[in-house]
C-alpha positions as CSV (number, residue, x, y, z in Angstrom):
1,X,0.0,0.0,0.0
2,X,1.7,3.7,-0.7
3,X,0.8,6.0,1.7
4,X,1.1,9.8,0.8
5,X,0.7,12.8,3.3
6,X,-1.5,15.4,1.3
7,X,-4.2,17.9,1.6
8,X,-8.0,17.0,1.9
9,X,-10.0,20.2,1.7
10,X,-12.8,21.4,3.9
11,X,-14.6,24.5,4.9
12,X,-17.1,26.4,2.7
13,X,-17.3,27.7,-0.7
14,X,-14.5,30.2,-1.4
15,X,-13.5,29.7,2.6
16,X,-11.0,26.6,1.9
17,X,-9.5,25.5,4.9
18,X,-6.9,21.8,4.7
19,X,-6.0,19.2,6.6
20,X,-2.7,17.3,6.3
21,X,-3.5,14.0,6.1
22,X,-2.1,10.5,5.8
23,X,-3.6,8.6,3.5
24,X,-3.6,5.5,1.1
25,X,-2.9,7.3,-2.6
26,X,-5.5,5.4,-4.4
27,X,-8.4,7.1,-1.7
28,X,-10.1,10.4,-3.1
29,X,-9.3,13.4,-2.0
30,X,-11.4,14.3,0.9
31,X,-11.8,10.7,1.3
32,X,-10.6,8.2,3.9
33,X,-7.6,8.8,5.4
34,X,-5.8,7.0,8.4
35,X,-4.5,10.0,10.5
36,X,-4.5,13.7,10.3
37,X,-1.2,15.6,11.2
38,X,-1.9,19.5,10.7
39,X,-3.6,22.1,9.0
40,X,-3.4,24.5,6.6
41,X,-5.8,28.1,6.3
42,X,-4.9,29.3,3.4
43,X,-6.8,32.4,4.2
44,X,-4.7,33.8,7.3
45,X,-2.0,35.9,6.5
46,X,1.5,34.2,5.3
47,X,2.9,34.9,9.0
48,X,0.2,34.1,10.6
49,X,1.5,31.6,13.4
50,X,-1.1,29.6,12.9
51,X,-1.6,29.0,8.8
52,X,-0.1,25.9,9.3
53,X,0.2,23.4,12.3
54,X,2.0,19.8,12.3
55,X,2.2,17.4,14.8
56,X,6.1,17.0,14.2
57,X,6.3,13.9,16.3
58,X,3.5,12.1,14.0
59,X,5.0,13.7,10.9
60,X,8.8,12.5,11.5
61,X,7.2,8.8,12.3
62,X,5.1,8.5,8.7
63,X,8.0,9.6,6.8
64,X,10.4,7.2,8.3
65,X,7.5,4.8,7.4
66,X,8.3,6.1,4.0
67,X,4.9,8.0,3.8
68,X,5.6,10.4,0.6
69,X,4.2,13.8,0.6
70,X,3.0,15.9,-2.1
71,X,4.6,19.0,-3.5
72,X,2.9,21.5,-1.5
73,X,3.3,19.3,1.7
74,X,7.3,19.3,0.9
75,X,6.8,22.9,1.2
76,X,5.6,23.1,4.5
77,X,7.8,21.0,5.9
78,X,10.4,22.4,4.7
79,X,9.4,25.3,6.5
80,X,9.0,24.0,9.4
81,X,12.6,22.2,9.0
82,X,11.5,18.7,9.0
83,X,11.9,18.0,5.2
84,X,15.4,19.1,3.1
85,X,13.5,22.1,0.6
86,X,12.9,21.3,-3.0
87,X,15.1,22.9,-5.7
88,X,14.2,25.8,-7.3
89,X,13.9,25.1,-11.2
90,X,15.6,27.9,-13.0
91,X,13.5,29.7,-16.1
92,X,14.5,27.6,-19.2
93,X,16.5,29.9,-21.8
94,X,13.8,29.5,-24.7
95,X,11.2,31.4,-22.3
96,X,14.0,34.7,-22.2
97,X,12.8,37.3,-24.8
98,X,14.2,37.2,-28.0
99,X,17.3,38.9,-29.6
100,X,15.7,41.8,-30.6
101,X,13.5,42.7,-28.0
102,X,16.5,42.1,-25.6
103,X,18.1,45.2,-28.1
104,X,15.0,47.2,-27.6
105,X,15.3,46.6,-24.1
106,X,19.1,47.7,-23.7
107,X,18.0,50.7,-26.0
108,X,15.8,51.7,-23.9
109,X,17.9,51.2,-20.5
110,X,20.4,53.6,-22.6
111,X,18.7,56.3,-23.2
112,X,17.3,56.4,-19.6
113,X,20.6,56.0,-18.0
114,X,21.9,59.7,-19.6
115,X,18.6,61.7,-19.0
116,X,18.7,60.2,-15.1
117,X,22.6,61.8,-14.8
């Protein structure tokens, strides 16, 4: 059985409120799930104390169970420095502007720098 720690959503319509969960990955969403470890409010500020909560203890145990969590779990656990942070893709090269609007765009950073002096 592969067990994943992921979000099930609650709360009302356009009021989300999560739960971190552990749960078998074949259940639904807001399914069955075997325990709950946290929260997440997603509509408190980002340094809001409580926008997330884990029960580190229970979280530490599934993952050396080998519980895998999802991408945005990764991300609050990494937070919360129980989880090594994912890596930070950069921008491919093919999504930079082309050569000529990158000559536009030094034109234009030339002709401000003189009038600024």
């Amino acid at each position: 059985m592969s067990v994943k720690i992921r979000l099930a959503r609650g709360g009302a319509k356009k009021r989300p409120y999560y739960s971190i969960v552990v749960a078998d990955s074949r259940s639904p969403r807001d399914g069955n799930f075997i325990e709950k470890i946290g929260t997440y409010n997603p509509m408190l500020p980002a340094d809001h104390p409580e926008r997330v909560t884990l029960k580190e203890d229970r979280v530490k145990e599934w993952l050396g169970k080998g519980a895998q969590p999802t991408d945005r779990v990764v991300k609050f656990l990494a937070k919360a420095n129980l989880m090594a942070a994912p890596k930070i893709r950069e921008t491919p090269k093919k999504s930079a502007p082309k050569a000529k609007a990158q000559e536009r765009a030094k034109a234009a950073a030339a002709a401000a720098a003189p009038a600024e002096g």
